[in-house]
N, C-alpha and C positions, 0 to 999 in steps of 0.2 A: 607606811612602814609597818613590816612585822616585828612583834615581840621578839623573835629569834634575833632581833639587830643588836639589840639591846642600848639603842639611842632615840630617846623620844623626838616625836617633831617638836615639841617644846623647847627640847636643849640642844638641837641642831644649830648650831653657828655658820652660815657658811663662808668660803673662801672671802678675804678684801671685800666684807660688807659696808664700811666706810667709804671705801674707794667708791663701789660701785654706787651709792647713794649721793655721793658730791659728784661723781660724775652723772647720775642720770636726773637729782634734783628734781625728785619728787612736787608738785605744787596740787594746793585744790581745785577739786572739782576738773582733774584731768584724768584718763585714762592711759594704763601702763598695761607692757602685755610682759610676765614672765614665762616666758618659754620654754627655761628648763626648773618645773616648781620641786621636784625631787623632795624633801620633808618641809616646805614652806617657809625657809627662812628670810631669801629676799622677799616673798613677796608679801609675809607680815610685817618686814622692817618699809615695805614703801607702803604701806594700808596707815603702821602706824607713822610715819612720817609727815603726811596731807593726809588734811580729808580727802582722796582720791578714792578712784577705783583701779580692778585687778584684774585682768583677763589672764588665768595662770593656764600653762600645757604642760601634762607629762603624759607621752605615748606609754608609760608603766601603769599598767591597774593598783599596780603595790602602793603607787604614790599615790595615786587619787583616793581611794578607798583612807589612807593614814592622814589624808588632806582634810576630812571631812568637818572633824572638829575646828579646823580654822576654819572654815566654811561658817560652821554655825556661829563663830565668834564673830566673824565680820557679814553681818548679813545684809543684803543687797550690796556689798561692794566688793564682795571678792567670786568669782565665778570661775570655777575650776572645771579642765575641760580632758578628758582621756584623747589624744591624740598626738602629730607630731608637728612639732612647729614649721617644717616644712614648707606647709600649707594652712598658715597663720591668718590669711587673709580669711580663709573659705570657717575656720570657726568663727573669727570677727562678725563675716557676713551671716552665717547661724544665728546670731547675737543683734544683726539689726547693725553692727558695727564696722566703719569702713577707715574711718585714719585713727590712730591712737599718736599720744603724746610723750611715749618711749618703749622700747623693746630693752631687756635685759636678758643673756644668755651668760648660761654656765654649762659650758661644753665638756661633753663626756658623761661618763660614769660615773653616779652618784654613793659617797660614803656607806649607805644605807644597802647600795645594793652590795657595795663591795664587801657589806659586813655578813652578808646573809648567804651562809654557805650552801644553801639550795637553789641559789642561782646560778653559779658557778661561774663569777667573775673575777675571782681570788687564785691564784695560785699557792696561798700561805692557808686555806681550808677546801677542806676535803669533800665536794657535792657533786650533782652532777657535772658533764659538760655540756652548759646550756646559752649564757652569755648573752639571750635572746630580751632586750628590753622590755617589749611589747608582749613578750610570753608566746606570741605566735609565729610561726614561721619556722624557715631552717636554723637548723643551733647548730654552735661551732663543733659535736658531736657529730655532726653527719657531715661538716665539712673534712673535718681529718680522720672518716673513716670512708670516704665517698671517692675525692680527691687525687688526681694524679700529682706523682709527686713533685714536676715540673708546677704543677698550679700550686701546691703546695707553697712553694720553693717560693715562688711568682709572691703570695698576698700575705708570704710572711718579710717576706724580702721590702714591698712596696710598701706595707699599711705598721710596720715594725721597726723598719729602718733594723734589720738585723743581719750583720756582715755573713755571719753562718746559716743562712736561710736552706742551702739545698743541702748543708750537711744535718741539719734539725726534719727537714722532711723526707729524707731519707732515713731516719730514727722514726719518725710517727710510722712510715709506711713496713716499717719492719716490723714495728711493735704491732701492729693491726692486724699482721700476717697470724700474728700467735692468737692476740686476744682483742676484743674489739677494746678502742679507748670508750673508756663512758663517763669516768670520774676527770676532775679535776687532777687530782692525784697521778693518774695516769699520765695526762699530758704530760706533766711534770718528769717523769719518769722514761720517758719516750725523750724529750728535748734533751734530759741529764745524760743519756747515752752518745747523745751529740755533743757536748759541752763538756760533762763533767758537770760535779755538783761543784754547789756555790761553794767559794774558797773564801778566807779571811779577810784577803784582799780585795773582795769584791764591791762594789756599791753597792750594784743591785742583781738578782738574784737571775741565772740566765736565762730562765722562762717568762720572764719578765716581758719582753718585744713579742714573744710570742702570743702570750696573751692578750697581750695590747695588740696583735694585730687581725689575731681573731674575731675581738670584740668589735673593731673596728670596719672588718670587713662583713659580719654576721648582719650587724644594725647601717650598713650604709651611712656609716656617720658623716664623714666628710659629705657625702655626695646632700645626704641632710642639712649639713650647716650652712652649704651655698646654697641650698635652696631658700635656707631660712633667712640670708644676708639680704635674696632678691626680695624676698618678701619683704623684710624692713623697711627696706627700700622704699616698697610704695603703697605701705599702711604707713610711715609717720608724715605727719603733718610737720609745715614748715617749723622749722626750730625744734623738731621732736626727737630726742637723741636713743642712741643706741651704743649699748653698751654691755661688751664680751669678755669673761675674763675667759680664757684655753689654760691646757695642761701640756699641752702636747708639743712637737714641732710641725706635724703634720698640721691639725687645726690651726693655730699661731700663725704659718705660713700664710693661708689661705684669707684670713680674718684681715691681714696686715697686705695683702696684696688686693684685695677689695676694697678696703679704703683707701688705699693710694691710689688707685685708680679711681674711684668713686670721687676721691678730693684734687683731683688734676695732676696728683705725682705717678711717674712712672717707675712701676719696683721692677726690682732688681728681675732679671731673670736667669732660672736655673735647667736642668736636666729635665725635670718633670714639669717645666710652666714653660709654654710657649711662649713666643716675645709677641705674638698677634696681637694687639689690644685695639679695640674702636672705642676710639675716645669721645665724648659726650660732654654738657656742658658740666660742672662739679654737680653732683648732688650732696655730696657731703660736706664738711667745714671738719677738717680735725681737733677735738679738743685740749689735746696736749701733742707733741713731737713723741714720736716711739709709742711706747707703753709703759705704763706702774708696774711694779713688783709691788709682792707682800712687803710688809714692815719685816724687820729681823726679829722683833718678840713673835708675831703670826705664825714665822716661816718658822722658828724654834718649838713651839706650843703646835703645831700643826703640820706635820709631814706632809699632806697632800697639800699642801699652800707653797711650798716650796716651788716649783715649777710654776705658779700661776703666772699667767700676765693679762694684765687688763688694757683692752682698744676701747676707743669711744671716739663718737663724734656726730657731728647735728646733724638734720637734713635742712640741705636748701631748697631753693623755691625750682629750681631744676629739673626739669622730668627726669622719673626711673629709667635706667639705660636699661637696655635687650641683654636678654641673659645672658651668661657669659662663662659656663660652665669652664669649658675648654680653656681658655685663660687664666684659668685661678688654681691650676698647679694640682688638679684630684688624678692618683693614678689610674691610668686607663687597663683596666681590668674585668672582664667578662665573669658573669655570675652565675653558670651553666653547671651544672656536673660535668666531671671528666672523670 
């Protein structure tokens, strides 16, 4: 984390930290792998839990670099890794290491980034338009200045769940004609000529889907989190649990349609998930029915805990099934210029 956040790794709390710790039950001398380490809250709360150890990922340098002091505080048992959980096995194997004894994800965009207005993950400050986790790559600056407006339309519609999608990208693509968008601000300003600005009535604020679906679509998140489920998959050792809390409906769907398929139930199918499933013997054991919510003090004390929901569940003695992308409800969407 930078200074400019103005929240130390120290005093980072994060989302259903209780939750996630009765569910993933930390014990000694096991290994845990936190996936998304963002300012290092779970994965001091499982260091200091068991004498355990910590295999943490965040594909952000911001985190890793603000990580480092936990680092030095937990020595030989926390090991912090710059990349993406993805391909969770292949830093394990860097490491000498091949089953661990739980995975813990917190999907999405982390508080820190969304405080740091030079990343440009905020629509409520004013920074570039960048969105780019890893720092490297296309930013959502070159998608909605690059972009035909049909694709536009397409990955704000699919990754946004936004009803006004081709009247919002028919706004970016007008404002671009004049001046390129580059700030945040802009965005903002380009979608409010599609919507109108935020009214009294409103929840949430209308550029809201849109940046959610930028973000979303810049960093390959979904396409990331299934990667990261197969992964889970087949690094945890029998009885070695995994446990997700999402923010989203997009994530949430996905997390909760893997494990029902992973633990022998068959979920629902919708518009974007195919009913295809190849069923395999369980590999997982569900540990509660549905998913946890925050408590009501959390969700009051804490606006981004509001939406959370937490999945969790073991691994059984069962082989990892074949991937299964296509089954797990990710829009199919091409990442091409147009």
């Amino acid at each position: 984390m930078t200074p400019e956040s103005g929240q130390s790794q120290q005093s980072h709390v994060p989302v259903m930290l209780d939750e996630v710790l009765r569910a993933l039950g930390p014990k000694d001398n096991a290994i845990y792998v936190d996936g998304t380490f963002g300012a290092g809250g779970y994965s001091r709360a499982i260091l200091e839990a068991a004498s355990c150890r910590v295999v943490a990922l965040d594909r952000d340098p911001a985190a890793v670099a603000g990580g480092q002091a936990l680092v030095d505080k937990f020595v030989d048992r926390l090991k912090l890794v710059e990349g993406r959980f993805g391909i969770m096995s292949e830093h394990l194997a860097s490491l000498g290491l091949v089953k661990v004894q739980g995975v813990v994800l917190d999907v999405g965009v982390s508080s820190m980034q969304l405080d740091e207005a030079a990343r440009g993950f905020s629509f409520m400050r004013e920074g570039p338009l960048d969105m780019r986790m890893s720092q490297v790559g296309q930013s959502a600056a070159d998608v909605v200045n690059t972009y035909s407006p049909e694709m536009l339309a397409k990955v704000i519609f699919l990754f946004g769940e936004e009803p006004r999608s081709r009247a919002i990208a028919k706004a970016i693509v007008g404002q671009r004609l004049v001046l390129p968008i580059v700030t945040t601000i802009d965005l903002v300003k380009a979608v409010e000529k599609a919507t109108g600005p935020q009214r009294a009535k409103d929840r949430t604020h209308p550029a809201t889907r849109t940046f959610q679906a930028l973000r979303i679509y810049v960093n390959a998140e979904l396409e990331e989190l299934v990667d990261a489920l197969h992964e889970a998959e087949k690094i945890l050792e029998v009885g070695g649990r995994l446990v997700v809390v999402s923010f989203h409906s997009l994530e949430d769907r996905i997390v909760k349609r893997f494990l029902a398929m992973r633990s022998g139930r068959t979920p629902e199918v919708s518009r974007h998930m195919p009913g295809i499933i190849q069923q395999g013997q369980p590999s997982f054991e569900l540990l509660f029915k549905g998913h946890l919510d925050p408590t009501k003090e959390e969700a009051d004390g804490n606006p981004r805990a509001r939406s959370a929901k937490l999945r969790a569940a073991s691994r059984t003695a069962a082989p990892a099934w074949p991937d299964s992308r296509s089954d797990l409800g990710i829009p199919r969407i091409e990442r091409s210029r147009h």
